[in-house]
N, C-alpha and C positions, 0 to 999 in steps of 0.2 A: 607423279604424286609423291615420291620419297624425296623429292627437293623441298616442294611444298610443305613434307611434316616436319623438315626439318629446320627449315624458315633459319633465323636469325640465331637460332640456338645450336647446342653444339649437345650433340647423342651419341649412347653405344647401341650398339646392334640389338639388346634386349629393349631398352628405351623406347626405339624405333617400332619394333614390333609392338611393344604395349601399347601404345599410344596411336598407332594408327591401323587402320585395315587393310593388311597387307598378308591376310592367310594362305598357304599353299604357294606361297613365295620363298626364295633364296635369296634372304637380305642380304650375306653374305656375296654374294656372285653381284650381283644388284648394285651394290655398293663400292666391290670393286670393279663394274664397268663404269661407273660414272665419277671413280677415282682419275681412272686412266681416260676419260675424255674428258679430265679438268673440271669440272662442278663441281665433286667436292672434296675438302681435304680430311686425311685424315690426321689425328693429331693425338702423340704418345701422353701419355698418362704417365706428370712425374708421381702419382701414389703409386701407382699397380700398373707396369710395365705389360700383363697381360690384356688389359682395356684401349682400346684404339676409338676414341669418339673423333665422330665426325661431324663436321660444318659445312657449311656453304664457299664453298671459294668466291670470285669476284665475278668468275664466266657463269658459275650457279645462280649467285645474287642477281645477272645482269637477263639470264633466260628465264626466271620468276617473272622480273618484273615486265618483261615483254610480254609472257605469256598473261598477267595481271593487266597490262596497255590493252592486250588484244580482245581479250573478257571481256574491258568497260569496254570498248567499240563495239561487241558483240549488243550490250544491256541498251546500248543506244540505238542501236536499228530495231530491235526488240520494243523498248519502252518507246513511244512516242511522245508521252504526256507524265507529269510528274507522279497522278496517280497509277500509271502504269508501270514506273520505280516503286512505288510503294509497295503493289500488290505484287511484282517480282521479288523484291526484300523476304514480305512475309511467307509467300511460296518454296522461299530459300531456306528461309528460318523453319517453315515448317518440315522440310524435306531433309532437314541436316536432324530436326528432333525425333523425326521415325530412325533415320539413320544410325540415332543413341542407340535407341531403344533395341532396334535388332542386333546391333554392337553388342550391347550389354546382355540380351539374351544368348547369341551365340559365346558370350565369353564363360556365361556362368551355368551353360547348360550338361 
């Protein structure tokens, strides 16, 4: 899931925790296990030498997008008929917008 938030983009350790739900985690430890098994790099900060933002390596980029290959073969034996893409779309969409909402509750409570 911390590959996936970090997609295309390049984060520090606060970043990463804003932006995704990863509570009662050690993004710290997290980040440097998947330093040292290649997926991602970190990278020095020429402002502030104390900041180490990370990206996606090319072995991170390349297990995304399998794991993104395996998905859509998953939505295919799933969906049969194009309405039944549809109504998994908005099942998705729906399921990501409660996902806000109790996001945004737990953050501001």
């Amino acid at each position: 899931m911390i590959l996936f938030g970090i997609g295309n983009d390049e984060f520090s350790v606060g970043q990463l925790l804003e932006r995704g739900n990863y509570s009662g985690t050690n993004m710290s430890y997290h980040l440097r296990q998947l330093s040292e098994g290649g997926f991602v790099e970190r990278v020095v900060s020429q402002r502030d030498r104390r900041s180490t933002p990370v990206r996606l390596s090319t072995k991170g980029q390349k297990l995304c997008a399998d794991l993104n290959a395996v998905g859509s073969l998953c939505n295919r034996f799933v969906a049969k008929s194009p309405d039944d893409l549809r109504n998994l779309a908005v099942a998705f969409q729906t399921l990501h917008k409660i996902d806000q909402v109790f996001e945004s509750a737990a953050r501001y409570r």
